[in-house]
DOKOL-487797 format. One line per field, with one value per residue (C-alpha): residue number from 0; x, y, z; residue in three letters. Coordinates in steps of 0.5 Angstrom, whole numbers. Layout:
N
mimar = [NUM:...]
x = [X:...]
y = [Y:...]
z = [Z:...]
tivo = [ALA:...]
REM end
This chain:
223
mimar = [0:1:2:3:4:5:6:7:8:9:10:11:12:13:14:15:16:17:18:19:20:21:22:23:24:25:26:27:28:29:30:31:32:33:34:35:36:37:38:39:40:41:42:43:44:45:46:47:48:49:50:51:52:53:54:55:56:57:58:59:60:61:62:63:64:65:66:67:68:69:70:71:72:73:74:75:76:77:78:79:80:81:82:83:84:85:86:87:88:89:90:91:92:93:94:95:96:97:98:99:100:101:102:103:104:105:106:107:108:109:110:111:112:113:114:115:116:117:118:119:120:121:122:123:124:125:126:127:128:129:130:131:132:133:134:135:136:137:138:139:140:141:142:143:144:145:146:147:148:149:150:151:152:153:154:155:156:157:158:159:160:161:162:163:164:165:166:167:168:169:170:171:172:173:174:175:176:177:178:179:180:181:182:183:184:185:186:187:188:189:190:191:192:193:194:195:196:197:198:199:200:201:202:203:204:205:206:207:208:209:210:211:212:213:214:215:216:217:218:219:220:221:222]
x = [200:194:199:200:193:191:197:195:187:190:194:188:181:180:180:179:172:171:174:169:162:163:168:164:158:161:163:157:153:159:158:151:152:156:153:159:161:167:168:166:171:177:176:173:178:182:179:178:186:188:185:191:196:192:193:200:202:200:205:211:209:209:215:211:214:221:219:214:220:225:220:220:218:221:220:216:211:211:210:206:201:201:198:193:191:191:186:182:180:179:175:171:171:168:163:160:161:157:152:150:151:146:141:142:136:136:142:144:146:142:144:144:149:154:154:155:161:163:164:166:172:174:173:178:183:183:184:190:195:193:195:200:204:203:205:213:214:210:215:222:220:214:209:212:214:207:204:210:208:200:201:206:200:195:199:200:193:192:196:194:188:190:194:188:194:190:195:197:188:188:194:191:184:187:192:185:181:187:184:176:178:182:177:172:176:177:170:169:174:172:166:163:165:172:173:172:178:182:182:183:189:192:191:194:200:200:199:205:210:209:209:216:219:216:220:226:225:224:229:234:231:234:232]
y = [395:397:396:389:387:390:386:380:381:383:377:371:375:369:364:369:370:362:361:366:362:355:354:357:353:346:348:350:344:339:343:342:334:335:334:334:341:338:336:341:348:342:341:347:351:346:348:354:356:351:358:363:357:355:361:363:356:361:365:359:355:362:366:371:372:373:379:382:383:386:391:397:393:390:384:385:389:383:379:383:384:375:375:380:378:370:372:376:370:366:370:371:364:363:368:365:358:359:362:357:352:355:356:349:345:339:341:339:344:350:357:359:353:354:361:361:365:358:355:362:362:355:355:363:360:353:357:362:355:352:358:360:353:352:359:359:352:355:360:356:350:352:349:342:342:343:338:334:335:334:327:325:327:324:317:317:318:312:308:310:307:300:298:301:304:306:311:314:316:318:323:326:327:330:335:337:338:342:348:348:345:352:357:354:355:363:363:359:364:371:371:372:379:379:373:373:380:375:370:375:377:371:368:376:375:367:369:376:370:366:373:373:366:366:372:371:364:369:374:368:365:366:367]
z = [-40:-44:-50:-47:-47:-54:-57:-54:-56:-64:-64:-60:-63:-65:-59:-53:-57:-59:-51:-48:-52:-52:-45:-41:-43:-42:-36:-34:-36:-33:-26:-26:-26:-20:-14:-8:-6:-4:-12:-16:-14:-15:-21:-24:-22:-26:-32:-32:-30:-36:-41:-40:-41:-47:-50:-48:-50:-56:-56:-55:-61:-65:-62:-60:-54:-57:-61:-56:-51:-56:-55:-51:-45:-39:-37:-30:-34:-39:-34:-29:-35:-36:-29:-29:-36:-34:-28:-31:-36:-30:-26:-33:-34:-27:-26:-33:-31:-25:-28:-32:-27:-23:-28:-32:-32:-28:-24:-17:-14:-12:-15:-6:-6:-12:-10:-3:0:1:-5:-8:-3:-4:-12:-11:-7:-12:-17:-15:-12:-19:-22:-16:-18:-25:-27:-25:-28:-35:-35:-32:-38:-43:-45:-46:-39:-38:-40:-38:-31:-32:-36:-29:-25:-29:-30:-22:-21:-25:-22:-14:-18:-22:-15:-11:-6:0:2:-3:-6:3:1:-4:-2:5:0:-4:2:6:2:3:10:11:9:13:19:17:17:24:27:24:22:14:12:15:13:6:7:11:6:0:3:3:-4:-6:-3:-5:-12:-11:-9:-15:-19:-16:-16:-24:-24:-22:-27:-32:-32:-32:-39:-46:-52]
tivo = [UNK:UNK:UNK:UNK:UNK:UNK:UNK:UNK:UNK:UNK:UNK:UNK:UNK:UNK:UNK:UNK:UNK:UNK:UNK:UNK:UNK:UNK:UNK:UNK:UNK:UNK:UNK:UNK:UNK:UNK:UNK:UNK:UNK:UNK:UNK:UNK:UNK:UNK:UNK:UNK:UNK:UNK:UNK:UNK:UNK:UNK:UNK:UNK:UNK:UNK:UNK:UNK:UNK:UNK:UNK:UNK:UNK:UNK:UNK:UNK:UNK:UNK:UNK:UNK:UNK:UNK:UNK:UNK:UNK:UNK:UNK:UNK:UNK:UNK:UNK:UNK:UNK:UNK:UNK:UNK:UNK:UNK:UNK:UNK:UNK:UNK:UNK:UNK:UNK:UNK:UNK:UNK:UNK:UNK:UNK:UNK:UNK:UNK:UNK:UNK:UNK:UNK:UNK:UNK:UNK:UNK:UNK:UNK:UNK:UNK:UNK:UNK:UNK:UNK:UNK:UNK:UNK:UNK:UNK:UNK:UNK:UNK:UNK:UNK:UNK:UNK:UNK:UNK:UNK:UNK:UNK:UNK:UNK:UNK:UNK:UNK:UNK:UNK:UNK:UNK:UNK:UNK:UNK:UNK:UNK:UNK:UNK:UNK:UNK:UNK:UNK:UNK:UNK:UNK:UNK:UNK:UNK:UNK:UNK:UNK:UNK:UNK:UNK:UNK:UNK:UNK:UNK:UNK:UNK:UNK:UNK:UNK:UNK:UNK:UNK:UNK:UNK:UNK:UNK:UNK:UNK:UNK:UNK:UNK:UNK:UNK:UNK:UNK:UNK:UNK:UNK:UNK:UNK:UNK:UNK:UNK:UNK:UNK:UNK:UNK:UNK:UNK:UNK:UNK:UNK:UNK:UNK:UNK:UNK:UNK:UNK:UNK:UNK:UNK:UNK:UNK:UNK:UNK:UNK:UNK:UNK:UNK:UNK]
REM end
């Protein structure tokens, strides 16, 4: 797996270290305008989950992923070597954002805020059912299904929008709020300690099922 990572460093130098300077400090300049505790982990964990994509989008356009398993290398490994390079970027990309939210002059929330154990949790948990979701659908179609799958999103977003659909903007906002709503209640029902454990643990085993299902996707793909 370690051979894995530095293949991965060799081949995206570039974009990991341009990633790694410039995203972290937009990211942290738009959260600090961010004034709504219920916003900022929606759409920063978003932001962040885009990375890994970005960079195996990479790897799809110039068949890297195609000479690196006629490797000595079985597509578990591979795969299992993607999530955990993916997470490593994203919890990087959200230590370093959060930081410079916090210290941005003139921003709205205070540091004690945007790292409450709160907002810590729902941003971790928005995160991995990003990923969790995405994940098996980049692996099953690619980077082109991908972004096929965003612009539907986006396109009925704006259309709940022109047609000011009542129902549809309520279903929304309830679907985006079933996560902060639920790391809340762990926290109510066993306190701050178990309940940072108890929250882990779910979003570890949501995130073994995705690694799971993109599996099965995987080991049925062609090349």
């Amino acid at each position: 797996m370690i051979k894995l990572f530095r293949k991965d460093f060799i081949l995206h130098k570039k974009f990991v270290l341009g990633v790694g300077l410039v995203y972290p400090l937009y990211i942290g300049y738009m959260g600090s305008r961010i004034g709504r505790t219920t916003l900022l982990p929606v759409l920063c964990a978003f932001l962040y989950v885009i990375v890994p994509f970005v960079l195996f989008g990479r790897e799809d356009k110039f068949k890297a992923e195609t000479f690196t398993l006629s490797l000595p290398v079985t597509r578990r490994e591979y795969l299992r070597a993607r999530f955990l390079l993916s997470w490593i970027l994203m919890l990087l990309m959200f230590a370093a954002g959060s930081l410079l939210m916090a210290v941005v002059p003139g921003a709205k929330l205070p540091a004690a805020t945007v790292f409450g154990p709160r907002m810590v949790l729902s941003s971790l948990a928005f995160i991995a059912v990003y990923f969790g979701l995405l994940m098996p659908l980049f692996v099953r179609f690619g980077q082109a299904g991908l972004l096929v799958f965003l612009v539907v999103l986006q396109v009925t977003g704006v259309l709940l929008m022109v047609f000011r659909s009542s129902v549809g903007i309520g279903l929304i906002k309830t679907l985006f709020r079933l996560v902060p709503n639920a790391v809340a209640e762990i926290q109510a029902a066993f306190g701050p300690a178990p309940a940072v454990f108890a929250v882990l643990s779910l979003l570890a085993l949501f995130s073994y099922g995705s690694f799971s299902l993109s599996l099965a996707l995987f080991r049925r793909k062609e090349y």
